[in-house]
C-alpha positions as CSV (number, residue, x, y, z in Angstrom):
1,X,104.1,243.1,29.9
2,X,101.2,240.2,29.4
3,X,98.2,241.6,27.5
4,X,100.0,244.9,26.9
5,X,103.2,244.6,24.4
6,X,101.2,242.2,22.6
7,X,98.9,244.8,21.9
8,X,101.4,247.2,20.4
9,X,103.6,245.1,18.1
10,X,104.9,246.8,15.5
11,X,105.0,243.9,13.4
12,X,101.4,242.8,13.9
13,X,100.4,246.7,13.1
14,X,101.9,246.0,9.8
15,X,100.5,243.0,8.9
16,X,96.8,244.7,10.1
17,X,97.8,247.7,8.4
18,X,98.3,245.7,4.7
19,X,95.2,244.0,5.8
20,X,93.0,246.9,5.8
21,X,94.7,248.4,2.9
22,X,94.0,245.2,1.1
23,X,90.4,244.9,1.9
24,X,89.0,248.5,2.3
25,X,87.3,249.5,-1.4
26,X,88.7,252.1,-2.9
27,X,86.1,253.0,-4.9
28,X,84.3,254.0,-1.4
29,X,85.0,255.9,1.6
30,X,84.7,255.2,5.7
31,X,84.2,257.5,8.0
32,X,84.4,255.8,11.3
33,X,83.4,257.6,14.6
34,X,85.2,256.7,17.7
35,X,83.3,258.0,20.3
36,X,85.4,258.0,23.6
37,X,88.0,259.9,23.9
38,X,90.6,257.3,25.3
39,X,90.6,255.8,21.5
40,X,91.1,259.5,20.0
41,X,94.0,259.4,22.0
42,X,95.2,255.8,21.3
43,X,94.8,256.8,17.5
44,X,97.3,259.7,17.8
45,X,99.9,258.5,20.0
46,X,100.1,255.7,18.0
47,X,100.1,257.1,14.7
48,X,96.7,254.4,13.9
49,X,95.4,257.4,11.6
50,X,98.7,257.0,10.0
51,X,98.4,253.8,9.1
52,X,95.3,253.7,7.3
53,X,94.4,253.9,3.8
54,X,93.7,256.9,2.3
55,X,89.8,256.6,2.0
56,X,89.7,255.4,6.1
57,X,89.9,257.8,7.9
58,X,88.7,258.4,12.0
59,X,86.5,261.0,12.9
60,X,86.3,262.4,16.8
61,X,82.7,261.9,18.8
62,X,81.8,263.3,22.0
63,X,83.3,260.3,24.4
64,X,84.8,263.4,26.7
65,X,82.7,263.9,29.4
66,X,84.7,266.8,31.0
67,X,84.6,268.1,27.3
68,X,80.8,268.2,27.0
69,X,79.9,269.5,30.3
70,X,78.1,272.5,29.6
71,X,79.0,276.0,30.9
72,X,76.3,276.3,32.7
73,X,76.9,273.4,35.6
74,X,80.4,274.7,36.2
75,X,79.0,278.0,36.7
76,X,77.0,276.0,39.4
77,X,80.0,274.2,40.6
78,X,82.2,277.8,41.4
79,X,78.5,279.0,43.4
80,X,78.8,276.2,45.3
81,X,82.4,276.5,46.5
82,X,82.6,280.8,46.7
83,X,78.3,281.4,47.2
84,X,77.6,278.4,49.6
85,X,81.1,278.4,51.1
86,X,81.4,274.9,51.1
87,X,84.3,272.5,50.4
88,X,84.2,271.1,46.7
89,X,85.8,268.1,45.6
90,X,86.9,267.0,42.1
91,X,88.5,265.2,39.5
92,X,91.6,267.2,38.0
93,X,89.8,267.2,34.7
94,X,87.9,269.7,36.1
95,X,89.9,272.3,37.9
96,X,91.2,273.9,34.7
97,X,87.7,274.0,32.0
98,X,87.2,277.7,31.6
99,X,83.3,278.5,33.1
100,X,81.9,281.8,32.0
101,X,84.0,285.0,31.7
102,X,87.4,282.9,31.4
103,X,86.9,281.9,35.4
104,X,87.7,278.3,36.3
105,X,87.2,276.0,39.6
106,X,91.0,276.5,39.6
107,X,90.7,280.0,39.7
108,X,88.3,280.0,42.0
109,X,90.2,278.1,44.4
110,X,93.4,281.0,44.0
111,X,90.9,283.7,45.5
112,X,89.8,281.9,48.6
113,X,87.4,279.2,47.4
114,X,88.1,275.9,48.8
115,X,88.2,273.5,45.6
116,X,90.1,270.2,46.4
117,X,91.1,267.8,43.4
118,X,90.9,264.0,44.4
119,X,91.4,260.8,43.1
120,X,88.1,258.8,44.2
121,X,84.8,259.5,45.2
122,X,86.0,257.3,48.5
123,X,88.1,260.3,49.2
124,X,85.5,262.6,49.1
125,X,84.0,261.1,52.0
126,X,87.2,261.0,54.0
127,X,87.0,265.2,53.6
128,X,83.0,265.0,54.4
129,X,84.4,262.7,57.5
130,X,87.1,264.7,58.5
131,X,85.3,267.8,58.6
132,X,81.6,267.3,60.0
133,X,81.1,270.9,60.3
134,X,81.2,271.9,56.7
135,X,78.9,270.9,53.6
136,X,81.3,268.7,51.4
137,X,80.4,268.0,48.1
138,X,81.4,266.0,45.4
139,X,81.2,267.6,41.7
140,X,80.3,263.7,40.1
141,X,81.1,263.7,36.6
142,X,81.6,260.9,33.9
143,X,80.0,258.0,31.7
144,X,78.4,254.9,33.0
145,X,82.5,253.8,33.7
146,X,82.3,255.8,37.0
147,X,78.6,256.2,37.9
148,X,78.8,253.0,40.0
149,X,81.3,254.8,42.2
150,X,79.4,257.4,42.9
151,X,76.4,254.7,43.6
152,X,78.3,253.2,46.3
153,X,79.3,257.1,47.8
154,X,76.1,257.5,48.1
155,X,74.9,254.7,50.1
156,X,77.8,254.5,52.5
157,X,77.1,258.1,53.1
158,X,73.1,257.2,53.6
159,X,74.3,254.6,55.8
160,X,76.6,256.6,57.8
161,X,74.5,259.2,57.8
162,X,77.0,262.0,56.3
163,X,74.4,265.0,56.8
164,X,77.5,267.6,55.8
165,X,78.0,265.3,52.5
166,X,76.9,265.8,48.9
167,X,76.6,264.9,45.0
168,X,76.8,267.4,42.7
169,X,75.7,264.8,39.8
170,X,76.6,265.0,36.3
171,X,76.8,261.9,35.1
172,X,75.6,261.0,31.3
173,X,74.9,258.7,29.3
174,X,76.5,257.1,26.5
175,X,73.8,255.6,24.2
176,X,71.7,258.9,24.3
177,X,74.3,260.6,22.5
178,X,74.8,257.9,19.7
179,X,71.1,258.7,19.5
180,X,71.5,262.4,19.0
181,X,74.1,262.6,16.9
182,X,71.8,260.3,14.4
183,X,68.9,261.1,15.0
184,X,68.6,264.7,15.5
185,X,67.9,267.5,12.6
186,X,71.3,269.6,12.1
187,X,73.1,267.1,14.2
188,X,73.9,264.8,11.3
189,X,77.1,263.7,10.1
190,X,78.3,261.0,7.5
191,X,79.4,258.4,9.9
192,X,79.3,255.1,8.3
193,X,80.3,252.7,11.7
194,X,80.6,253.6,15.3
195,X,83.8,252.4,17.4
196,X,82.2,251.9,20.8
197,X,83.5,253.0,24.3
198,X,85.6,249.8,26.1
199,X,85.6,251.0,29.6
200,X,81.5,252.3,29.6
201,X,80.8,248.7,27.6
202,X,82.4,246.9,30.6
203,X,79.6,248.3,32.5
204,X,76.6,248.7,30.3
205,X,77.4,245.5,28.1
206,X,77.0,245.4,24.4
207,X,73.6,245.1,24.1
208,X,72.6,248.6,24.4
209,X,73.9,249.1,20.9
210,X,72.0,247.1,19.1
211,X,69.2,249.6,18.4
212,X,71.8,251.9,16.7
213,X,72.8,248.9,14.0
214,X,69.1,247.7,13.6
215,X,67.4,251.1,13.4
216,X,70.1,253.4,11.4
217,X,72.0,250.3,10.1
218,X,75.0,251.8,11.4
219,X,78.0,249.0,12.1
220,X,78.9,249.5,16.3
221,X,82.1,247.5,17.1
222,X,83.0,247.6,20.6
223,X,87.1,248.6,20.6
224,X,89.6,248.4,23.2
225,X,92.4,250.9,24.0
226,X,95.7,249.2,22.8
227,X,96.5,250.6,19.1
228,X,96.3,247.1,18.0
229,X,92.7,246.9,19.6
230,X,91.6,250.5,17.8
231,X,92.9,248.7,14.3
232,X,91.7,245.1,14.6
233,X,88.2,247.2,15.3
234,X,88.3,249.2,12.1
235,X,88.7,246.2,10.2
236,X,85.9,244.4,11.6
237,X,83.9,247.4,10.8
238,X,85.4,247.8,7.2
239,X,84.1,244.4,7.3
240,X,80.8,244.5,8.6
241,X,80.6,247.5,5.5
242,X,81.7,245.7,2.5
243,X,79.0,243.0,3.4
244,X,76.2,245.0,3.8
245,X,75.9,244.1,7.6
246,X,74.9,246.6,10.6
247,X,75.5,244.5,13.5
248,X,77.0,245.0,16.9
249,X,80.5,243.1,17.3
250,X,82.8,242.9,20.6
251,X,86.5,243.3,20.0
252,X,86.8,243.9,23.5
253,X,85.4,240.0,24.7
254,X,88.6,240.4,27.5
255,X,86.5,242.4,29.4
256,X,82.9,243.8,27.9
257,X,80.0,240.7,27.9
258,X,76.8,241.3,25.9
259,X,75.2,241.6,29.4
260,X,78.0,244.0,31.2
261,X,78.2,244.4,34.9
262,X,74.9,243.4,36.3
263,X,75.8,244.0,40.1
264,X,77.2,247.6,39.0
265,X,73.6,247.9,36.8
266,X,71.7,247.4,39.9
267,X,73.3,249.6,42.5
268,X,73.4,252.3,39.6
269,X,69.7,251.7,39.4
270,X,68.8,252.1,42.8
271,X,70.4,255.2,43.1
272,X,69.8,256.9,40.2
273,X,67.2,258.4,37.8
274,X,67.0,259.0,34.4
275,X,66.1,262.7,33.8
276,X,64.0,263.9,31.2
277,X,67.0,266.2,29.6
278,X,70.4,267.5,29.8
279,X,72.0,269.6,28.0
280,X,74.9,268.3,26.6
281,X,78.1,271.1,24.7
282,X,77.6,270.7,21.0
283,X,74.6,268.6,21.3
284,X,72.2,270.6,22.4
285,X,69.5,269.2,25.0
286,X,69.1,265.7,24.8
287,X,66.3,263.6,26.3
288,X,67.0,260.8,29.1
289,X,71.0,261.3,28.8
290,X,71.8,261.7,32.3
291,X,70.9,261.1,35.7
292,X,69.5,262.1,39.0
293,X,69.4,261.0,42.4
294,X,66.3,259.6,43.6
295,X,63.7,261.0,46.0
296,X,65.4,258.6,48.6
297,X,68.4,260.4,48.1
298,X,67.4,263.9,47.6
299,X,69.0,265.2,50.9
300,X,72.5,264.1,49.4
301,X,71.7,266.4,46.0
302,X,73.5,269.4,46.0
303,X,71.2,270.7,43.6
304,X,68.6,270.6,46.0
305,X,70.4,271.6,49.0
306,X,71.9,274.4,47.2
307,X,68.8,275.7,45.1
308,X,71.1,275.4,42.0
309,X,69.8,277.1,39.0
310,X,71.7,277.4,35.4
311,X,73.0,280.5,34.0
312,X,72.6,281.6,30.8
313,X,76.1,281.3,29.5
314,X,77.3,280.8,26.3
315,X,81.0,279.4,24.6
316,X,83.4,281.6,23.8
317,X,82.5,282.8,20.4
318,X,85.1,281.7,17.7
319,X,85.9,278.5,20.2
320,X,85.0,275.2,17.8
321,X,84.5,272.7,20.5
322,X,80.7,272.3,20.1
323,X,81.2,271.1,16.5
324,X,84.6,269.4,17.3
325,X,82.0,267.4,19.8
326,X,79.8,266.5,16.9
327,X,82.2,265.6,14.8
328,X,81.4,268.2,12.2
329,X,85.0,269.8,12.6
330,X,88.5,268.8,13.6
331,X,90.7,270.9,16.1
332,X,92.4,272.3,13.0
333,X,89.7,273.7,12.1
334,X,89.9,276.2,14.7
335,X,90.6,279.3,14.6
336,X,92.0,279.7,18.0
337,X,93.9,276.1,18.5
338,X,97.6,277.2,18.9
339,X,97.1,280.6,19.1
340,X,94.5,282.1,21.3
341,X,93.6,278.6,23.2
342,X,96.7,276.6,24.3
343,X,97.3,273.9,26.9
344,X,98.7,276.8,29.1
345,X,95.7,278.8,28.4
346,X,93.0,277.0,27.2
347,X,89.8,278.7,25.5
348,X,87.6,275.5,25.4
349,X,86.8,272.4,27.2
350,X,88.5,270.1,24.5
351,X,92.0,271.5,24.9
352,X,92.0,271.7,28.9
353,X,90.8,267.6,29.6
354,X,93.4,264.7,29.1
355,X,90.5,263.2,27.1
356,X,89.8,266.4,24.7
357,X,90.2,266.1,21.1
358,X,92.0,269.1,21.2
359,X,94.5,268.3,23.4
360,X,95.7,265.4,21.9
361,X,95.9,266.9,18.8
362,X,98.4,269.3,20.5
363,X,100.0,266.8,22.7
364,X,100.9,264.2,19.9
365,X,102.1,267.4,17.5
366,X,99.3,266.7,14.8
367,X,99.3,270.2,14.3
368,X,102.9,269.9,13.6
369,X,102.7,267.7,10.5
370,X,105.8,265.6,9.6
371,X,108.0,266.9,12.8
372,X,110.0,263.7,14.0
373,X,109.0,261.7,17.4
374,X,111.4,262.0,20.2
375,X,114.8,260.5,20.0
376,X,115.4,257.0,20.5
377,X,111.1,256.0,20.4
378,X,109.0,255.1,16.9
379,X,105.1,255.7,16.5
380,X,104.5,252.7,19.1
381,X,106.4,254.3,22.0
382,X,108.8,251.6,21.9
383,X,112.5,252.0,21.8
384,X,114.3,252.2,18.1
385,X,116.3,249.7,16.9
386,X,120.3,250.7,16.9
């Protein structure tokens, strides 16, 4: 397929894979942080980690954003659904995240809440549509990648005027979290470069990340999904590293501009507001990383209309995921993966979402080490020569 299998050739791998051997020091070591989760799980299913020197090695940010939803807000989201009675609507992520005292919106929904899983924001205000005497709302959640969705929810709703439809908004920000991971006291990790998030870029641009590589002269390279993309990136920041530059570099450049999407920037902004905190799982609360409707759009808040207020619940105690988050720790490192938390009963956030660090730890057997891939496919996915 065009801009797809050229993106996973095996042979191509090889030659970036002697590449990178060649010219990472070995007197030195690189620690690079990809931060969303879509290259965590690039870098396992393709066996990228693999493939790398000894002294490179990846380590696993918070670019999850069902995995650093705090307990709290889906404490909120059950009241809303088996409290306020109303119909809640979701991405699947969500239905299975354990909430305090092992409950889940899943859960809820088996003992008479009605929690509905959808696709789209759109469909969210087909339900609102379709059933004009109930309160619908929307549990929003995401990066900057699906904030403009919600942006354009929330005026066709103002402009249809959707009185039984809401936004339950969670949506965070990407750049706020570089900032607290090095920046904050105790949050602090040796991260030498940054790989950053393709998808949120294509919205936000690159430019956003040129504080990180002036201020904490930390290399950001701006990596796309395709294994090939992931490696290509590492070398350009191996690169960047061996010369003594911090600089912002797009990999990316078939879809993220320095600029991003300025039509998606501007409905964002006239919808939404930065607030002054949120707190984020494993990073604590974090100024201006998240947003807000605006007084314009107050009536469409759930928050609001629902008198929302957090609770004061904890993680599971033993579950790693805040440090996982950080990239302090490594699934491994937990106690509970592949015991007490498991895909079919997960314990923390990182194993339940498709985007979890966990989870693709399990799913790709890295806690299986040197078990063979399934008949008839290599590392690549691509069918084994006779």
């Amino acid at each position: 397929m065009k801009y797809v299998d050229e993106f996973r050739s095996q042979e191509l791998a090889r030659d970036l894979a002697s590449t990178i051997a060649r010219e990472a020091d070995t007197g030195r070591h690189y620690a690079i942080m990809e931060f969303c989760g879509g290259h965590t799980h690039a870098i396992f299913r393709y066996g990228v980690q693999d493939l790398m020197p000894a002294n490179v090695s990846f380590v696993h940010g918070p670019g999850c954003p069902v995995c650093v939803l705090p307990i709290p807000r889906l404490d909120n989201a059950i009241e809303i659904a088996e409290r306020h009675k109303a119909i809640l609507l979701t991405y699947g992520d969500m239905m299975r995240v354990p909430a305090s005292k092992r409950r889940s919106l899943l859960k809820a929904k088996a003992e008479g809440a009605d929690v509905r899983m959808v696709y789209s924001v759109a469909d969210a205000l087909k339900v609102a549509r379709a059933n004009p005497e109930k309160q619908v709302v929307f549990f929003a959640i995401g990066f900057e990648t699906t904030t403009p969705p919600t942006a354009v929810a929330l005026l066709t709703a103002e402009r249809e005027g959707l009185s039984n439809f809401s936004v339950f908004c969670n949506h965070v920000l990407t750049p706020s979290a570089m900032q607290q991971i090095l920046d904050v006291p105790g949050q602090s990790i040796a991260i030498d470069a940054f790989l950053g998030p393709s998808h949120v870029s294509s919205v936000i641009g690159s430019e956003p990340y040129e504080r990180f590589a002036r201020d904490f002269h930390k290399p950001v390279v701006i990596a796309g999904f395709e294994p090939l993309d992931v490696m290509y990136s590492a070398l350009m920041a191996i690169r960047q590293l061996n010369e003594g530059r911090a600089e912002v570099e797009n990999q990316y450049t078939r879809v993220v501009t320095r600029e991003g999407n300025l039509k998606a920037q501007a409905m964002v902004a006239e919808v939404f507001e930065l607030r002054d905190s949120f707190e984020w799982r494993g990073l604590g609360a974090v100024p201006y990383s998240a947003l807000r409707l605006r007084e314009r759009f107050r009536a469409f808040d759930a928050e609001t209309r629902f008198a929302l207020t957090p609770s004061n619940a904890t993680d599971v105690k033993g579950c790693e995921c805040p440090a996982i988050l950080r990239g302090q720790k490594k699934p491994l490192d937990c106690k509970l993966f592949g015991t007490v938390c498991t895909p079919d009963n997960p314990v923390g956030s990182c194993m339940v979402s498709s985007e979890g660090a966990c989870a693709a730890y399990w799913s790709y057997r890295r806690h299986q080490a040197g078990e063979a891939l399934p008949a008839g496919e290599d590392e690549f996915g691509e069918e084994a020569a006779a």
